[in-house]
OpenMM code with the backbone's topology and positions (N, CA, C; nanometers):
from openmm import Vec3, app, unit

residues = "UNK UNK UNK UNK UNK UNK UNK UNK UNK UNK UNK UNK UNK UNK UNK UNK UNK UNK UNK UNK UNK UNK UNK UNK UNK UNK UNK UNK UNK UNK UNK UNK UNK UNK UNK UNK UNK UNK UNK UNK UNK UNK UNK UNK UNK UNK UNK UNK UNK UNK UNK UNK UNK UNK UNK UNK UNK".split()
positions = [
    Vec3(1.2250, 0.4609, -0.7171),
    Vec3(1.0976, 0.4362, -0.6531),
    Vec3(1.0292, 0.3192, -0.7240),
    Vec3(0.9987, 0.2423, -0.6616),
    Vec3(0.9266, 0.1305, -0.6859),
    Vec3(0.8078, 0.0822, -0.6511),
    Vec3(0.6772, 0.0570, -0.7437),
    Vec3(0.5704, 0.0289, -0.6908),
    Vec3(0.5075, -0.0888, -0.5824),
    Vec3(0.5011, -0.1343, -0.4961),
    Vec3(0.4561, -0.2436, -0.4886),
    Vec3(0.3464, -0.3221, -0.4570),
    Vec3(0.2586, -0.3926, -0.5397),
    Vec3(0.1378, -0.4454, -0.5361),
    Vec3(0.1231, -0.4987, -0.4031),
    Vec3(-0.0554, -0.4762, -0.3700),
    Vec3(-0.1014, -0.5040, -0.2535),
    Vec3(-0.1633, -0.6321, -0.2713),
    Vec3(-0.1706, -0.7672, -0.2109),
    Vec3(-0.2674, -0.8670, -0.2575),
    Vec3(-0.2987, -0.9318, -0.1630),
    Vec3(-0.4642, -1.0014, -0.1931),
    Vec3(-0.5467, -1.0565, -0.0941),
    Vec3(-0.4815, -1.1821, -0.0466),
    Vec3(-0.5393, -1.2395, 0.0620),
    Vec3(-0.4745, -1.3548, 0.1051),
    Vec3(-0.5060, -1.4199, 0.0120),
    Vec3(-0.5812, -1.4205, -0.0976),
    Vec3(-0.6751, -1.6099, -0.2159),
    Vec3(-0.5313, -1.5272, -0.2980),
    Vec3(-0.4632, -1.4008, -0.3061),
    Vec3(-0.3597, -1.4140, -0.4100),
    Vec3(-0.3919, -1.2910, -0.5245),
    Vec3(-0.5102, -1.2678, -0.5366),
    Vec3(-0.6011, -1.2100, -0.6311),
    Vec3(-0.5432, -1.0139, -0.6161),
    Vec3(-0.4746, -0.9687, -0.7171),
    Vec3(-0.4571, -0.7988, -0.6535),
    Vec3(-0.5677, -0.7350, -0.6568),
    Vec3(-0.4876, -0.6438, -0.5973),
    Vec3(-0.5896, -0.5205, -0.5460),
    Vec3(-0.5611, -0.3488, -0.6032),
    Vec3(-0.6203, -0.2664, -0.6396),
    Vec3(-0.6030, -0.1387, -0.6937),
    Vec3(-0.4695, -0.0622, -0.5990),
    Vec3(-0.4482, -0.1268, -0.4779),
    Vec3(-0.3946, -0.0424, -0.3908),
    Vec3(-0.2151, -0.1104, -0.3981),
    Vec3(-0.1135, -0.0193, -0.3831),
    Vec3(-0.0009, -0.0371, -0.3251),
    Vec3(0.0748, 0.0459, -0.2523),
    Vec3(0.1895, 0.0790, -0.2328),
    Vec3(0.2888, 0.1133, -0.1278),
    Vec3(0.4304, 0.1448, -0.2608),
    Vec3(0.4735, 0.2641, -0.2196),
    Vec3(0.5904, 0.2742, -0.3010),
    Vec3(0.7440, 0.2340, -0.1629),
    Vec3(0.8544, 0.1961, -0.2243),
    Vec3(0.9844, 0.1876, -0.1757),
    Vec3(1.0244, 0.3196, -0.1153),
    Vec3(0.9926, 0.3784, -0.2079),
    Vec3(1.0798, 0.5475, -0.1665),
    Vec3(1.0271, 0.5558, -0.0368),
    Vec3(0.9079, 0.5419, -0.0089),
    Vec3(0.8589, 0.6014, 0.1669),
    Vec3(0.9184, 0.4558, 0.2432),
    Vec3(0.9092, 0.3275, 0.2225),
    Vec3(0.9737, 0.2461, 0.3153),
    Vec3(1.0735, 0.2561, 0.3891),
    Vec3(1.1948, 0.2805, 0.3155),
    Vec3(1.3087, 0.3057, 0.3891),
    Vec3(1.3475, 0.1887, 0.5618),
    Vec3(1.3122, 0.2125, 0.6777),
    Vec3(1.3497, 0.0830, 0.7193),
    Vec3(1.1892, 0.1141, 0.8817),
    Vec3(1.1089, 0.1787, 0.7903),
    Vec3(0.9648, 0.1618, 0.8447),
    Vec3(0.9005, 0.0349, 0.8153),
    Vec3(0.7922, 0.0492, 0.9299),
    Vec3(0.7236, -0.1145, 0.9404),
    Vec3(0.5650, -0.0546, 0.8651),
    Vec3(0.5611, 0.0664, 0.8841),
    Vec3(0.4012, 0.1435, 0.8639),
    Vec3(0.4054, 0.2737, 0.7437),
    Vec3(0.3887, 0.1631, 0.5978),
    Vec3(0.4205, 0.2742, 0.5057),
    Vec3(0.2593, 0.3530, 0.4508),
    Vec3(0.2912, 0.4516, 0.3520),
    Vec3(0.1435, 0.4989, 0.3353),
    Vec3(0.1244, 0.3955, 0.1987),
    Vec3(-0.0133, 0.4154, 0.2030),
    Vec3(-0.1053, 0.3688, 0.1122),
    Vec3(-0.1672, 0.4230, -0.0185),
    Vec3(-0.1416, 0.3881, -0.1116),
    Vec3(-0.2130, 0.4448, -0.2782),
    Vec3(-0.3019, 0.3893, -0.3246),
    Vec3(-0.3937, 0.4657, -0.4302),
    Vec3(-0.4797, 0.3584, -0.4673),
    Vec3(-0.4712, 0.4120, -0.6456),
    Vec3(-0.4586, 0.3517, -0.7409),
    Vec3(-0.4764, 0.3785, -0.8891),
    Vec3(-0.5960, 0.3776, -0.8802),
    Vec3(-0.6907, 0.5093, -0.9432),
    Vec3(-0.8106, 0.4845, -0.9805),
    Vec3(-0.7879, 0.6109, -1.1372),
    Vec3(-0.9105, 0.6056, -1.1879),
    Vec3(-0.9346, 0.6739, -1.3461),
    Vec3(-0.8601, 0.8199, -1.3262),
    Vec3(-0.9053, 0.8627, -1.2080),
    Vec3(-0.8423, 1.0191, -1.2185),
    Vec3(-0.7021, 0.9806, -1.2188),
    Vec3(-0.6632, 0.8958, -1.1699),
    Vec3(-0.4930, 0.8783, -1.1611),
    Vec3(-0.4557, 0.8145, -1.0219),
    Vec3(-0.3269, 0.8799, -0.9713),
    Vec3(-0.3163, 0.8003, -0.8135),
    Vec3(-0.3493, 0.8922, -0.7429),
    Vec3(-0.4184, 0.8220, -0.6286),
    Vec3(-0.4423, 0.8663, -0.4966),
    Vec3(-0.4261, 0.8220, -0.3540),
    Vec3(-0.3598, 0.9357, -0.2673),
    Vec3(-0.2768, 0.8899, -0.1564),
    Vec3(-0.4371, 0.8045, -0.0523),
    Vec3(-0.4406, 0.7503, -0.0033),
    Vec3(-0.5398, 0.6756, 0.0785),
    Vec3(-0.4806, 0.7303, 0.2247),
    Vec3(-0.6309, 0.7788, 0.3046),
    Vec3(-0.5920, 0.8597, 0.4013),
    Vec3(-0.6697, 0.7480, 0.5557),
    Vec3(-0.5981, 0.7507, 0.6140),
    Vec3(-0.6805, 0.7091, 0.7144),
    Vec3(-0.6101, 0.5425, 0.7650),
    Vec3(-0.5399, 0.5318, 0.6916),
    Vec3(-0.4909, 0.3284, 0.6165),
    Vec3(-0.3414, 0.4086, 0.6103),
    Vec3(-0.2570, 0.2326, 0.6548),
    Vec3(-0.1325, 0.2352, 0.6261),
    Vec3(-0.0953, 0.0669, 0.5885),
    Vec3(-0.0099, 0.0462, 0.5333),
    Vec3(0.0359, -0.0879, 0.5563),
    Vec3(0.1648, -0.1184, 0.6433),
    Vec3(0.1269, -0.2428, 0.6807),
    Vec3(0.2306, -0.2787, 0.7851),
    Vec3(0.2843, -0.4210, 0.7025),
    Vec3(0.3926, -0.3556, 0.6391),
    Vec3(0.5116, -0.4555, 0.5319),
    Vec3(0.5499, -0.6187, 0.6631),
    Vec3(0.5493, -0.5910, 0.7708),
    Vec3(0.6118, -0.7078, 0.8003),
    Vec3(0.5164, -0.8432, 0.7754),
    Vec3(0.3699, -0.7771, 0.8349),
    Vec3(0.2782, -0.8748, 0.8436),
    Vec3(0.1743, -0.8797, 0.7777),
    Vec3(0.2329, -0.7835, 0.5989),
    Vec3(0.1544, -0.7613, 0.5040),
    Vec3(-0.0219, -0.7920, 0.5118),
    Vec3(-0.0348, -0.6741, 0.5999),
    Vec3(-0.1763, -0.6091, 0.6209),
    Vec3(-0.1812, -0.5037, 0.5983),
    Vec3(-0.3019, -0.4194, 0.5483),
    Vec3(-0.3509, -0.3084, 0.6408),
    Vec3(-0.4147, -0.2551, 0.7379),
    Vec3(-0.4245, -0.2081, 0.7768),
    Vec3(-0.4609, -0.1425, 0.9274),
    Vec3(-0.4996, 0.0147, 0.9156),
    Vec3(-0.6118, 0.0308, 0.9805),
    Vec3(-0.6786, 0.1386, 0.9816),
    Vec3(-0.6159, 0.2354, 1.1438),
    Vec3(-0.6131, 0.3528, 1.0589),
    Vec3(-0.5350, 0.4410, 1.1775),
    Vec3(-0.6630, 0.5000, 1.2367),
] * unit.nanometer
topology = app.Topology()
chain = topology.addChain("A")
for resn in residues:
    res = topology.addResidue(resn, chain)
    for name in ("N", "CA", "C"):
        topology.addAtom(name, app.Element.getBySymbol(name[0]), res)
């Protein structure tokens, strides 16, 4: 499993990424966010790997 960073279009990251393990050969993976308590799954949001956005469900 592999993490992978989310980043703005200026380039700059963001708290949020997407692990490998759920990709597999999906276009609409789920969403994490690192915060102090630890990780958390982000509900509501997915990313769409082809056209590296997110998108609100």
């Amino acid at each position: 499993m592999t993490k992978v960073r989310i980043f703005k279009k200026d380039g700059t990251a963001t708290p949020y990424f997407w692990s490998t393990e759920d990709a597999g050969d999906r276009t609409s993976v789920t969403v994490y966010k690192r915060t102090t308590d630890g990780v958390k799954r982000k509900t509501g949001v997915s990313f769409n790997t082809i056209t590296n956005q997110m998108r609100r469900e």
